[in-house]
matplotlib code that plots the C-alpha trace (Angstrom):
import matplotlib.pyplot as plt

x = [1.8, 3.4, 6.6, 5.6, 4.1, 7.2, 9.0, 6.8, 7.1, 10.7, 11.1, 9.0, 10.8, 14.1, 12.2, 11.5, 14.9, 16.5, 14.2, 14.7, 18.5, 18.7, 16.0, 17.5, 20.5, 19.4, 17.9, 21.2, 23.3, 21.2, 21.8, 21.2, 21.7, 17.8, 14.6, 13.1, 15.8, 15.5, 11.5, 12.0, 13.9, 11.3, 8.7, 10.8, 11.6, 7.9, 6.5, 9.7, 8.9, 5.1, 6.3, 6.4, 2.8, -0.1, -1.0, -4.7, -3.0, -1.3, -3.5, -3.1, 0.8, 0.8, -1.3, 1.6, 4.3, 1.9, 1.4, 5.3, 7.2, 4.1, 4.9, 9.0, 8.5, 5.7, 8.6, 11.1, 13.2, 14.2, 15.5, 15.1, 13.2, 10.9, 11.8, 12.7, 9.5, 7.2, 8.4, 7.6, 4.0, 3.0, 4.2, 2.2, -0.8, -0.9, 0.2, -2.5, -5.2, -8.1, -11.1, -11.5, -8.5, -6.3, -7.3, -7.0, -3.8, -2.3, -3.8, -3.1, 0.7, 0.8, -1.5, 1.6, 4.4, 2.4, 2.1, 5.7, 6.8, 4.2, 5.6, 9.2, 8.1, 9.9, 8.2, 5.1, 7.2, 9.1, 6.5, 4.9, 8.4, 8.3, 4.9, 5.2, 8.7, 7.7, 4.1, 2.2, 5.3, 5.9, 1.9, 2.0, 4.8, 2.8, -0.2, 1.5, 3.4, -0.5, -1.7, 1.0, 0.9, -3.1, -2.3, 0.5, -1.9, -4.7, -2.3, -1.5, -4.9, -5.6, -3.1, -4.1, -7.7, -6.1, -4.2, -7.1, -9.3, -6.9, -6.3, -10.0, -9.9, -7.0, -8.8, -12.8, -10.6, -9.0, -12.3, -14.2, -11.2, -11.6, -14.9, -14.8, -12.3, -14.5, -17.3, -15.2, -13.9, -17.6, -18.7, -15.8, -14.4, -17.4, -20.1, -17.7, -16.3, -20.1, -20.6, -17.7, -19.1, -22.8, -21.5, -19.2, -22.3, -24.5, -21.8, -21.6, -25.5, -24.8, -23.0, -23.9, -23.1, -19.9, -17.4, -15.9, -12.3, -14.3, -16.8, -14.0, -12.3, -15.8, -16.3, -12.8, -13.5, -17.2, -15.1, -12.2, -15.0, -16.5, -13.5, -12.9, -16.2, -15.5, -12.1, -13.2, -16.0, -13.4, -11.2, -14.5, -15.6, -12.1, -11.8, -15.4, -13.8, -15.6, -13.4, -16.0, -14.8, -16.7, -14.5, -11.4, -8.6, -8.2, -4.8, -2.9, -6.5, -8.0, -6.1, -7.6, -10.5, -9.3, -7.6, -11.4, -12.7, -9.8, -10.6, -13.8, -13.8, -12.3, -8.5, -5.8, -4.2, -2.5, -1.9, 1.0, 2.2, 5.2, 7.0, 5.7, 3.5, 4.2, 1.7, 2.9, 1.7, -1.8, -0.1, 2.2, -0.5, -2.2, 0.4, 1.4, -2.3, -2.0, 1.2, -0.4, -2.9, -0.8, 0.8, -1.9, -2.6, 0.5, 0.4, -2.9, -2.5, 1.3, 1.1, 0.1, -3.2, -1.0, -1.9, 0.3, 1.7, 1.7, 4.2, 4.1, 7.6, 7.8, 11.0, 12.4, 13.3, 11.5, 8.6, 9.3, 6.3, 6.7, 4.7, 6.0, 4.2, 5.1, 5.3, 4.9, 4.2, 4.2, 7.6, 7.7, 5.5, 8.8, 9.2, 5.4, 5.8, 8.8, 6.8, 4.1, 7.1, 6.5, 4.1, 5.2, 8.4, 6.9, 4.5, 7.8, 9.9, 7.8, 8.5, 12.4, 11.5, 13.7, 12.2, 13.8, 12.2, 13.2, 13.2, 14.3, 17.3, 14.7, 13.6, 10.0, 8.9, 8.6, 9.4, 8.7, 10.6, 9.3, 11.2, 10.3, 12.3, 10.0]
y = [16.5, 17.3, 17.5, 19.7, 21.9, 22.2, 22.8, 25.9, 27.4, 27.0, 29.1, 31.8, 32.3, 32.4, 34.8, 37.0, 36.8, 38.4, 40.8, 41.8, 42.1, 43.4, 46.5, 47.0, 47.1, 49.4, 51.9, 51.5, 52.4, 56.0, 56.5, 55.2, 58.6, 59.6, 58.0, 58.4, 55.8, 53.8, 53.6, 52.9, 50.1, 48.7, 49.3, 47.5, 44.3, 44.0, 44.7, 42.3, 39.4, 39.6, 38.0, 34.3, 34.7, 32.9, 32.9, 34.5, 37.0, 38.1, 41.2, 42.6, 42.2, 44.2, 47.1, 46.9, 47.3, 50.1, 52.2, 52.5, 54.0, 57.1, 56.8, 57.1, 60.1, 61.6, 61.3, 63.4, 60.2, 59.7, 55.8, 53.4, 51.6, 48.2, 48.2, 45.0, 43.9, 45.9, 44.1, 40.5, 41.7, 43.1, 39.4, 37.6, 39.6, 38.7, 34.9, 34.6, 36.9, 36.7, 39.2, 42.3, 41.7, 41.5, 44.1, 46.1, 45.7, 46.6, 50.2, 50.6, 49.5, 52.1, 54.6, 54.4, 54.7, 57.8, 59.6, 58.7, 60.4, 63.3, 63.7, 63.9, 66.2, 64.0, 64.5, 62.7, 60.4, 59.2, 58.4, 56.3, 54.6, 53.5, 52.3, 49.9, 48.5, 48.2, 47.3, 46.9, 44.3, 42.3, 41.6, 40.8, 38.2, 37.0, 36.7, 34.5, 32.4, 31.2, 31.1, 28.5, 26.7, 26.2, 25.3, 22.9, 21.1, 21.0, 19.5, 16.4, 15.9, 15.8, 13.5, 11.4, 11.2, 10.3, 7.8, 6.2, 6.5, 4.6, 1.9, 1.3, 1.2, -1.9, -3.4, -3.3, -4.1, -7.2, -8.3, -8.5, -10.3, -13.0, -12.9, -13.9, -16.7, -18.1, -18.3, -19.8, -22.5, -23.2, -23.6, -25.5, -27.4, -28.0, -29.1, -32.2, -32.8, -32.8, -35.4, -37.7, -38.6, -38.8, -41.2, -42.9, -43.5, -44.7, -47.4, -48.5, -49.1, -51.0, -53.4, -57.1, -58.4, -59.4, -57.4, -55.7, -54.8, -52.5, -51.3, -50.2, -48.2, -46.5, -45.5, -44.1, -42.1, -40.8, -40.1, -37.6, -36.5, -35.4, -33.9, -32.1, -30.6, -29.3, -27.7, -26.1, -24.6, -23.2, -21.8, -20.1, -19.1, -17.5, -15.8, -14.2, -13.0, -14.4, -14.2, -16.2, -19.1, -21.5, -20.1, -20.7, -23.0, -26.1, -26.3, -28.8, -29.1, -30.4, -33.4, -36.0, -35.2, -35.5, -39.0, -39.7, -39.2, -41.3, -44.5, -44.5, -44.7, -48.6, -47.4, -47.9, -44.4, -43.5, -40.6, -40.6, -37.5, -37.0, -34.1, -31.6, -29.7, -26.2, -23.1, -22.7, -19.8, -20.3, -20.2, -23.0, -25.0, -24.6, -25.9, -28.6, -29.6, -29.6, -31.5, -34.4, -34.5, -34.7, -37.1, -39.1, -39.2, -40.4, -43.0, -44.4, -44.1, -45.7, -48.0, -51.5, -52.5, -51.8, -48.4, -45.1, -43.7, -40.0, -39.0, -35.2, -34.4, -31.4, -30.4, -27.4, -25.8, -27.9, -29.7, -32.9, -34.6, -37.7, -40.4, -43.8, -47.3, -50.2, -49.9, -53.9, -54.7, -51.1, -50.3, -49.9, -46.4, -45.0, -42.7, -41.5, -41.2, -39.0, -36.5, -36.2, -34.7, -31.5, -30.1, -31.5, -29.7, -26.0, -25.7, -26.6, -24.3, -21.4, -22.0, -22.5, -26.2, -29.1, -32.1, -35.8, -38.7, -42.3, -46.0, -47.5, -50.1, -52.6, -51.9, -52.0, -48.6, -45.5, -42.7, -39.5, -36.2, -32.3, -30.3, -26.6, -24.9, -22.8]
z = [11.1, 14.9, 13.1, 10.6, 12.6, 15.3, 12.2, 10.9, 15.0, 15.4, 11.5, 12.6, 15.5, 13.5, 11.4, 14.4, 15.8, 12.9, 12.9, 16.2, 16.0, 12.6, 13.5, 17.5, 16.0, 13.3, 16.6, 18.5, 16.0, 15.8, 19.1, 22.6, 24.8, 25.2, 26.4, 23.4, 21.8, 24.5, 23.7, 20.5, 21.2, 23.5, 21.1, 17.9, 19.7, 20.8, 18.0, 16.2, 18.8, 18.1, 14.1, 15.6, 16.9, 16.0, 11.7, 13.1, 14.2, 11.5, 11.2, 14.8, 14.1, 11.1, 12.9, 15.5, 13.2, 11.5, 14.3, 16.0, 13.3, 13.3, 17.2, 17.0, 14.9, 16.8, 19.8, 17.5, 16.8, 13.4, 14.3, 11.4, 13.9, 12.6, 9.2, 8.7, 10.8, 8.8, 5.5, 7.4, 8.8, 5.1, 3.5, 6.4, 5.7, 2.3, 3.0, 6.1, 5.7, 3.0, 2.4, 4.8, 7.5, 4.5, 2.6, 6.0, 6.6, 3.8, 4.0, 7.6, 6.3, 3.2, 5.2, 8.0, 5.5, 3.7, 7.2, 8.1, 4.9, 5.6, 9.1, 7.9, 5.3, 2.0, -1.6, -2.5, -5.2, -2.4, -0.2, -2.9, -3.8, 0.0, 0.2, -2.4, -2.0, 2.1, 2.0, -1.4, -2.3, 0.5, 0.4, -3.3, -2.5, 0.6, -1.8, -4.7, -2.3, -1.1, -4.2, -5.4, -2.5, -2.9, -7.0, -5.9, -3.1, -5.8, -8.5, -5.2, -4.9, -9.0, -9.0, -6.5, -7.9, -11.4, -9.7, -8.0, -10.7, -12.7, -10.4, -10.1, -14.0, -14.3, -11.4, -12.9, -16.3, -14.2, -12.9, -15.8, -17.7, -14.8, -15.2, -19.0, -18.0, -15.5, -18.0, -20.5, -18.3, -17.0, -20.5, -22.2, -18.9, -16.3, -18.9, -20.1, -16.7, -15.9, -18.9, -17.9, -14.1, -15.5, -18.0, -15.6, -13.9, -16.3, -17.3, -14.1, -13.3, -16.6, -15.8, -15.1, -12.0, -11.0, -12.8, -9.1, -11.1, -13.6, -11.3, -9.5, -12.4, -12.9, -9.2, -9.4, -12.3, -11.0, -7.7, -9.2, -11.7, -8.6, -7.0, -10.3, -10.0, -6.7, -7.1, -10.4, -8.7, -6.2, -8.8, -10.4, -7.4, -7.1, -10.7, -10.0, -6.7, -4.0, -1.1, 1.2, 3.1, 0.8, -2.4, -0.3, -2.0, -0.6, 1.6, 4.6, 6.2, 3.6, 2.9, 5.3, 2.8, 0.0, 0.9, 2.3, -1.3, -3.0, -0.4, -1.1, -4.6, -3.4, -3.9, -1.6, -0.3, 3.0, 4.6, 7.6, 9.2, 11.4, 13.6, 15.4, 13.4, 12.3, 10.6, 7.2, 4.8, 3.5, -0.4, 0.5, 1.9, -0.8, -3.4, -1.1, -1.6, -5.1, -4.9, -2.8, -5.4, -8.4, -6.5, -5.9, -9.3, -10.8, -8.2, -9.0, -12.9, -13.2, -9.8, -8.3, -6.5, -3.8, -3.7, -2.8, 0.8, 1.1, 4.2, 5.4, 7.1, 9.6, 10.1, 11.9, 9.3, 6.4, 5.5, 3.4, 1.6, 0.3, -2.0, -2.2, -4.1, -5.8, -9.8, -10.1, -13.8, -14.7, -14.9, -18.1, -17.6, -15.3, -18.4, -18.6, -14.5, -15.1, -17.2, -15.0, -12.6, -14.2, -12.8, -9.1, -9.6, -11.5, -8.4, -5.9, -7.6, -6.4, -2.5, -3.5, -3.4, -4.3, -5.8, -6.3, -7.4, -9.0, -8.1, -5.0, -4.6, -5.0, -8.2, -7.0, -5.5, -7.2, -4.5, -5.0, -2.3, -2.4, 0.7, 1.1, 3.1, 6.2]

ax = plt.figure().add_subplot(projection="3d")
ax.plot(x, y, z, "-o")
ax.set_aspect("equal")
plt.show()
């Protein structure tokens, strides 16, 4: 806006410079031997110079500029003398000036041109030729030059309240579409998720005594049941857009947690974390969250009573993570493991990361390596 405006002063000053050499030239080239020229001059360059004033002005200038050619002539002089500064003061009337003041200075301009013409005794004709090509036109041009620039700010603003108004439209549009997903995935998804645990539960109440290996199983499935529960009630929480801290996704801090839930369902996890700890982007936390978790999960489906060891690698440059466990008498499901890579490696490849996995020299440990690059 400074800018702008420095801009604006430093073109009206051009403006009145070549005003004021174009008319003082105009006087000296008439003649410089009398007082009266020299007054003339005086009188031209003030009035000229008075152009880069003020836009409030704009009707004191054009009075100016009014009054000095009736004076030059009143003085016997016949000097040209602000006629390129009357044509400037009629267009900044017209540009400037609304109502009264404007209407004001365009007859105090054509009322100065018509006496000038009276005083030098031309035909009426002429005097009206000069009155509009020097005053009438110059405020006509001053007048459509505000007039487009008021259309072209209203057609910005029209524009910028279509553009708005559509934006709120795709985003109400995007809402309500996540909205409908959200219901949909709380009627089809939660309600058997729901079932499975309360089942899982049931079964297990009903068993007789003694059977700890299928307890187990059931505890494990009431557990992720329950873990299911939760982080679908985080992703509807996040399709209805709450933005609270309770909707948040679950990221880095949440894995001591989720390793909590997976123990105490009676399976064995661990959880070991080396290098100096770095911030990572809340997204990436998030899908190395997820990729614990899948990992987990192909552990505990395809692995040995041994359980599964989850290592998180910061690098300086890098964060590894890691899940290593034994596939014992299941290594006949390394194919079934190999598919469940998929996901692991879609939700990698969106932080450029590079996944490896397979079987260790020993035959016996099923490793699995996600590095994203920081």
């Amino acid at each position: 806006m400074l800018t702008t405006r420095l801009s604006l002063k430093r073109q009206s000053w051009l403006v009145a410079a070549v005003c004021m050499i174009a008319d003082s030239t105009a006087v000296l080239l008439q003649g410089w031997e009398t007082w009266q020229n020299w007054l003339t001059l005086v009188m031209t360059l003030a009035v000229d110079a008075a152009l880069a004033g003020p836009a409030r002005l704009s009707g004191v200038v054009a009075f100016a500029h009014a009054i000095v050619p009736v004076i030059v002539l009143l003085l016997g002089d016949e000097s040209p003398a602000n006629d390129a500064g009357i044509l400037i003061a009629g267009y900044r009337a017209g540009a400037w000036l609304h109502g009264v003041p404007a209407i004001a200075s365009l007859v105090v301009l054509a009322g100065s041109l018509l006496a000038c013409s009276a005083i030098i005794d031309r035909s009426v004709e002429w005097a009206i030729v000069a009155m509009i090509k020097a005053a009438v036109l110059p405020f006509l041009v001053g007048r459509y030059t505000t007039a487009r620039r008021a259309y072209l700010a209203e057609m910005e603003r029209r524009t910028e309240m279509e553009r708005r108004d559509a934006q709120e439209a795709v985003t109400k549009a995007i809402t309500a579409e996540r909205s409908s997903i959200a219901r949909d995935l709380h009627d089809v998804i939660v309600h058997h998720v729901s079932a499975i645990n309360l089942h899982a539960g049931a079964a297990r109440l009903g068993l007789p005594a003694g059977n700890v290996k299928l307890e187990g199983s059931l505890r494990s499935v009431e557990t992720a049941s329950r873990a299911a529960m939760v982080d679908l009630r985080h992703l509807l929480d996040l399709l209805h857009g709450d933005n609270s801290e309770g909707a948040r996704q679950p990221g880095l801090d949440n894995l001591d947690e989720l390793f909590e839930n997976v123990q105490a369902a009676g399976i064995p996890a661990r959880l070991a974390v080396s290098g100096t700890h770095q911030d990572v982007p809340e997204s990436l936390g998030i899908t190395v969250y997820r990729i614990v978790q899948e990992m987990l999960t192909n552990a505990l489906r395809h692995g040995d009573s041994d359980g599964v060891l989850i290592s998180l690698d910061y690098e300086p440059d890098a964060l590894t993570v890691t899940s290593a466990n034994r596939v014992g008498a299941n290594r006949q499901s390394v194919g079934t493991v190999r598919r469940g890579l998929v996901g692991i490696r879609n939700r990698a490849g969106m932080f450029a990361g590079r996944t490896q996995a397979g079987l260790d020299p020993d035959g016996e440990t099923w490793r699995t390596s996600v590095r994203f690059p920081l």
